[in-house]
RODONU-752632 format. One record per residue: x, y, z of N, C-alpha, C, O, CB in turn. Coordinates in steps of 0.1 Angstrom, whole numbers, padded with zeros to 4 digits, always signed. Atoms other than C-alpha are relative to their C-alpha. Glycine has a CB too. Layout:
XYZXYZXYZXYZXYZ
...
//
This chain:
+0008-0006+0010-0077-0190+0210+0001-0008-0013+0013-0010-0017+0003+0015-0002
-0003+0009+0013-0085-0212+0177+0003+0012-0009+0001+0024-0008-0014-0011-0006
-0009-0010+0012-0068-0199+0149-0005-0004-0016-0010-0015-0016+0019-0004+0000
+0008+0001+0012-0082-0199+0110+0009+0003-0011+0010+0015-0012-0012+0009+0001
-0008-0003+0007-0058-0200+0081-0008+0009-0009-0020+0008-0008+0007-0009-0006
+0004-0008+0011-0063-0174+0052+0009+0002-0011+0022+0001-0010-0005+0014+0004
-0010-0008+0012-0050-0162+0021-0001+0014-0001-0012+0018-0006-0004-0004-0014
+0002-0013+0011-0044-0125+0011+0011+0003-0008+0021-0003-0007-0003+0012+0007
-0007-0006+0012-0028-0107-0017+0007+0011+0004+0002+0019+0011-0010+0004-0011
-0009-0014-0007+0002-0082-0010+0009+0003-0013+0009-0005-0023+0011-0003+0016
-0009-0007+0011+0027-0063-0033+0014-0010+0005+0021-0009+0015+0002+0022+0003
-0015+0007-0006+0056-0089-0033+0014+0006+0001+0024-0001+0004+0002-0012-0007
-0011-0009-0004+0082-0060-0031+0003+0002+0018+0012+0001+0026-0004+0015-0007
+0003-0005-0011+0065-0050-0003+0002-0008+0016+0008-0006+0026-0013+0004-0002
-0005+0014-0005+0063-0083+0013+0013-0005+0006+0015-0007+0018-0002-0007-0009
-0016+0000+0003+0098-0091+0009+0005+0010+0012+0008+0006+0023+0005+0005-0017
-0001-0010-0012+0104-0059+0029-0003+0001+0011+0004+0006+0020-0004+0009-0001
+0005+0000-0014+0087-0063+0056+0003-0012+0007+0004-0012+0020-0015+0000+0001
+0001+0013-0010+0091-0099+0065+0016+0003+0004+0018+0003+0016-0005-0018-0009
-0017-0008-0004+0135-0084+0064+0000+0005+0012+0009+0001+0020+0004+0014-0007
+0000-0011-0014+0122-0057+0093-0004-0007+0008+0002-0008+0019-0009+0014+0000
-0001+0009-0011+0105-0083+0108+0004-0009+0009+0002-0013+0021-0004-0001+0000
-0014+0014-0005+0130-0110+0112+0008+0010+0009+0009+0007+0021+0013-0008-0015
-0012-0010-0008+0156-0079+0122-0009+0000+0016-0003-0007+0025+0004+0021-0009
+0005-0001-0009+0131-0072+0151-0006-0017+0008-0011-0016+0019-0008+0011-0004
+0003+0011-0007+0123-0106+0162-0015-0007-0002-0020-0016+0006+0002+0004+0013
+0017+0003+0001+0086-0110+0146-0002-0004-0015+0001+0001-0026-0011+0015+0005
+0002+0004+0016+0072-0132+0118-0009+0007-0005-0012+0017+0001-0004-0015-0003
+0005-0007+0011+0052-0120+0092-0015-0005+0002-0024+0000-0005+0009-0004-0015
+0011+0005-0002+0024-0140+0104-0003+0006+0021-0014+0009+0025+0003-0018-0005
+0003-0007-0013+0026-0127+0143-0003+0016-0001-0009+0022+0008+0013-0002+0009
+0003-0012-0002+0025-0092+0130-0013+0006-0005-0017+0017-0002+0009+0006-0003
+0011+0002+0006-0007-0099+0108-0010+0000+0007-0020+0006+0004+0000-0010-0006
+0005+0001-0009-0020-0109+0140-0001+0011+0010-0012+0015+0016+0004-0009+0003
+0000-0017-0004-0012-0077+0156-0007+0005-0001-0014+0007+0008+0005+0009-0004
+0006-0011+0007-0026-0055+0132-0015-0007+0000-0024+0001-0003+0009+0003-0016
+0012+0001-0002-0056-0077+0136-0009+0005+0012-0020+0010+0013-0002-0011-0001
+0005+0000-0011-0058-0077+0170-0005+0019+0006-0014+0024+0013+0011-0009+0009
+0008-0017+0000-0056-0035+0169-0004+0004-0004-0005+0017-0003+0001+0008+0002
+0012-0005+0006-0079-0034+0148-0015-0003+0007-0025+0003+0005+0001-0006-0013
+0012+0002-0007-0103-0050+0171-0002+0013+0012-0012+0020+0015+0001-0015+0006
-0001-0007-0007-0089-0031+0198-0007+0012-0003-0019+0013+0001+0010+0000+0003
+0003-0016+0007-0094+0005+0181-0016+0000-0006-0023+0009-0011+0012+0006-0015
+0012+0003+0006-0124-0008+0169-0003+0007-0014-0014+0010-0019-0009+0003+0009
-0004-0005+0013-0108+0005+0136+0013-0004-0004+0021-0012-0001-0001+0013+0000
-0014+0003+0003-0081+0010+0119+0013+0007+0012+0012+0019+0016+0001+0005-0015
-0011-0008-0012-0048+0015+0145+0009+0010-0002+0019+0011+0005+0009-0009+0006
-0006-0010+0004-0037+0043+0128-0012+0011-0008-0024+0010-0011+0011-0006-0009
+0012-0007+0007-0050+0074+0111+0003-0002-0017+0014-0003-0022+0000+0017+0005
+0000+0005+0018-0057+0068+0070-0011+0007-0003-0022+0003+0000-0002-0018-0005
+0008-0013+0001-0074+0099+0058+0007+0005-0015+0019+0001-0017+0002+0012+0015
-0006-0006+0009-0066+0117+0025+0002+0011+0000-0008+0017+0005-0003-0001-0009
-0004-0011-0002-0049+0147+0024-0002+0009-0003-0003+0009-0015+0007+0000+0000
+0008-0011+0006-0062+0180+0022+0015+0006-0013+0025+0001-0017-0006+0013+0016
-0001-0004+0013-0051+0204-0006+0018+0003+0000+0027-0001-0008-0011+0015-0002
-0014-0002-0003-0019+0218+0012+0009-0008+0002+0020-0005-0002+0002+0006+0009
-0013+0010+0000-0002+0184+0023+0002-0004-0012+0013-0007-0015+0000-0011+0008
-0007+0003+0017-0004+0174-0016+0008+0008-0005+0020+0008-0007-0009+0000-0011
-0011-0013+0003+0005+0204-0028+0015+0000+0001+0023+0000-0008-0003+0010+0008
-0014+0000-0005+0037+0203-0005+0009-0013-0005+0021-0014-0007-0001+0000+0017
-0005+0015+0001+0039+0165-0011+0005-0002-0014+0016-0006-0016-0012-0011+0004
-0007-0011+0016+0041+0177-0052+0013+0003-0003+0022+0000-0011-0004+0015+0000
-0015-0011+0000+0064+0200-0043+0015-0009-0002+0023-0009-0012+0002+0008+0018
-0011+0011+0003+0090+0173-0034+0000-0009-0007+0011-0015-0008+0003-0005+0009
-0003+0013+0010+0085+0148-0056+0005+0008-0012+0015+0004-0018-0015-0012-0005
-0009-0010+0011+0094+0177-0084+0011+0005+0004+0017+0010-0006-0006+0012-0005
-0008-0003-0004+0119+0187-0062+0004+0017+0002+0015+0023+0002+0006-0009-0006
+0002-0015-0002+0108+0224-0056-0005+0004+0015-0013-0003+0020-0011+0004-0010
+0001-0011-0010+0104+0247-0026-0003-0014+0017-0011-0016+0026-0018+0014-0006
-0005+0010-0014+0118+0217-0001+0013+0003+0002+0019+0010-0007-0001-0017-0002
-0015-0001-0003+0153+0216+0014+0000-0014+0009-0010-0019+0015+0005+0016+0010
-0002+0013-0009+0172+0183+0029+0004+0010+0015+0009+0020+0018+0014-0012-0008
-0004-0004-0014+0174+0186+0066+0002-0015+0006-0004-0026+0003-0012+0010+0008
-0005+0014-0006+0193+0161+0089-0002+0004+0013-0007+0015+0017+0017-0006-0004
+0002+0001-0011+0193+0154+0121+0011+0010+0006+0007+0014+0017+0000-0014+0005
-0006-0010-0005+0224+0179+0127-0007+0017-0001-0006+0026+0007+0013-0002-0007
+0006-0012+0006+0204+0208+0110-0012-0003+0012-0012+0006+0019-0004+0000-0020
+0009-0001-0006+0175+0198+0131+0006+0005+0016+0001+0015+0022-0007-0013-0002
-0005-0004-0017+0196+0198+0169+0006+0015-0001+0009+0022+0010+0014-0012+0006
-0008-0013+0006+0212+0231+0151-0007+0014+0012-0017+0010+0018-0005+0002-0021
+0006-0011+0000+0201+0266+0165-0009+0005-0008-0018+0014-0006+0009+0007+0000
+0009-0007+0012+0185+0272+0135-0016-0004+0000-0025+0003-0005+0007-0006-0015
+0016+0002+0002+0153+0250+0143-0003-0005+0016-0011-0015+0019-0003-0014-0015
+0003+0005-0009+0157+0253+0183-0011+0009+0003-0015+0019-0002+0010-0001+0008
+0018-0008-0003+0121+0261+0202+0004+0008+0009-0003+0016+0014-0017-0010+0008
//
């Protein structure tokens, strides 16, 4: 398959970050570009859902960034009795 260089623009924090996760995992920063192209063709969209959130997940989402009517929970609190089905 011919291939086509490009330029785009990214948050170089963000950047930085990612290309880290992708080295740890074994993938450049340019193979995963390619990815996300390729399932994008696939899905014949975007390969995820990207939707804005209704009233209640802000709200909630609010909540914690003020640090009101959330609690930390870990993975022991989660296997706990307390949150078995």
């Amino acid at each position: 398959m011919a291939k086509t260089q490009t330029t785009i623009r990214v948050e170089e924090k963000d950047y930085l970050q990612a290309k880290e996760i992708l080295k740890f995992i074994g993938m450049s920063y340019s193979q995963a570009v390619n990815m996300f192209n390729r399932m994008v063709v696939l899905n014949q969209g975007m390969p995820f859902e990207a939707r804005i959130p209704n009233e209640l997940t802000m709200a909630s989402m609010n909540d914690v960034l003020a640090g009101v009517n959330c609690e930390e929970i870990t993975i022991d609190l989660l296997e706990s009795d307390r949150y078995a089905t």
